[in-house]
C-alpha positions as CSV (number, residue, x, y, z in Angstrom):
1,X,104.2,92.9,136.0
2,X,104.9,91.5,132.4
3,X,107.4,89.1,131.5
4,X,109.7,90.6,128.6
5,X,111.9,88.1,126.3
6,X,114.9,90.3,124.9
7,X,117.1,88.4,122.4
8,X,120.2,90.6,120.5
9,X,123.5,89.5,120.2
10,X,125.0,92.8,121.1
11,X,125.7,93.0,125.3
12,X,125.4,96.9,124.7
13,X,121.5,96.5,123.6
14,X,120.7,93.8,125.8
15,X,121.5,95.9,128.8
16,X,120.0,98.8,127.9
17,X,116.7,97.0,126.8
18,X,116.8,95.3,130.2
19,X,117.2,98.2,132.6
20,X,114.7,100.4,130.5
21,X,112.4,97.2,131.0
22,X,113.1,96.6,134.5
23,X,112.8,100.0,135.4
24,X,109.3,100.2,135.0
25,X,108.8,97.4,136.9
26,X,108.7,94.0,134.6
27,X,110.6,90.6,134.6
28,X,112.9,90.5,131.6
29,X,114.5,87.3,130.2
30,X,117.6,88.0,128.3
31,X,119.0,85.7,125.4
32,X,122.1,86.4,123.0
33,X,120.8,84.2,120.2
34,X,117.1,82.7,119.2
35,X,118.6,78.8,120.4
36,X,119.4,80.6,124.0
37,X,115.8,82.1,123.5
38,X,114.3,78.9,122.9
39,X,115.4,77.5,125.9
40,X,114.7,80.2,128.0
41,X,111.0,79.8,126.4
42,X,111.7,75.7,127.1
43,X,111.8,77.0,131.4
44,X,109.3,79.2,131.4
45,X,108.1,82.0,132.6
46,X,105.8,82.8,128.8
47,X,106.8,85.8,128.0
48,X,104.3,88.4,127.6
49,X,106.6,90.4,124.8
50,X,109.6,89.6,122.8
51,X,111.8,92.0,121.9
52,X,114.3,90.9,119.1
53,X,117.3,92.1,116.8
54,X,116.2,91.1,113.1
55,X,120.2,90.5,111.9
56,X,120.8,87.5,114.9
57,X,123.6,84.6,114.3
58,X,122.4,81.6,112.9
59,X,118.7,81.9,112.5
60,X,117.6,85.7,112.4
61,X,115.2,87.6,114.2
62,X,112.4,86.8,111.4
63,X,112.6,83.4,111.2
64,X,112.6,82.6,114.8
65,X,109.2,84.5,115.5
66,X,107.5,82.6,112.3
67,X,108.5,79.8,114.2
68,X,107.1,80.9,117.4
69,X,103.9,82.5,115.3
70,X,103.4,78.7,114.0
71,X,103.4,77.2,117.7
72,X,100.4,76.7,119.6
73,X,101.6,78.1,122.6
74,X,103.4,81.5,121.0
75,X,101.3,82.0,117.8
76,X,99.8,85.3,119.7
77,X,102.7,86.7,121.2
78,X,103.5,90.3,121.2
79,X,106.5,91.0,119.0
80,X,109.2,94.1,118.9
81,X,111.7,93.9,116.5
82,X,114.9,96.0,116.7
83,X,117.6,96.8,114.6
């Protein structure tokens, strides 16, 4: 079972992301924007992907995983983007 970090700020595409995830069996984290994200990453479990809408409030999609990408502890992490 993987761990699956979904962030979009749209309820509609979280859920559907979540119940497509959890239906095949993995653990999915769910986050409306990349600060909820970050804290979500802060408690732990490490995702194994994140899944992420580009066009996010505040700091988008991009930004937040070149963040991650220049952490030590996410700098490998699998990354889907959705828009």
């Amino acid at each position: 079972m993987a761990v699956v970090l979904i962030v979009d700020d749209r309820a509609e595409i979280r859920t559907l992301l979540r119940a497509v995830i959890e239906r095949e069996g993995h653990q999915s984290l769910v986050a409306e924007s990349a600060h909820e994200a970050r804290l979500l990453l802060d408690k732990g479990p490490a995702p194994a992907l994140l899944c992420t809408d580009v066009g996010l409030p505040g700091e988008n999609g991009i930004d937040f995983v070149i963040k991650l990408r220049n952490s030590a502890a996410y700098g490998n992490l699998a990354v889907l983007f959705v828009t």
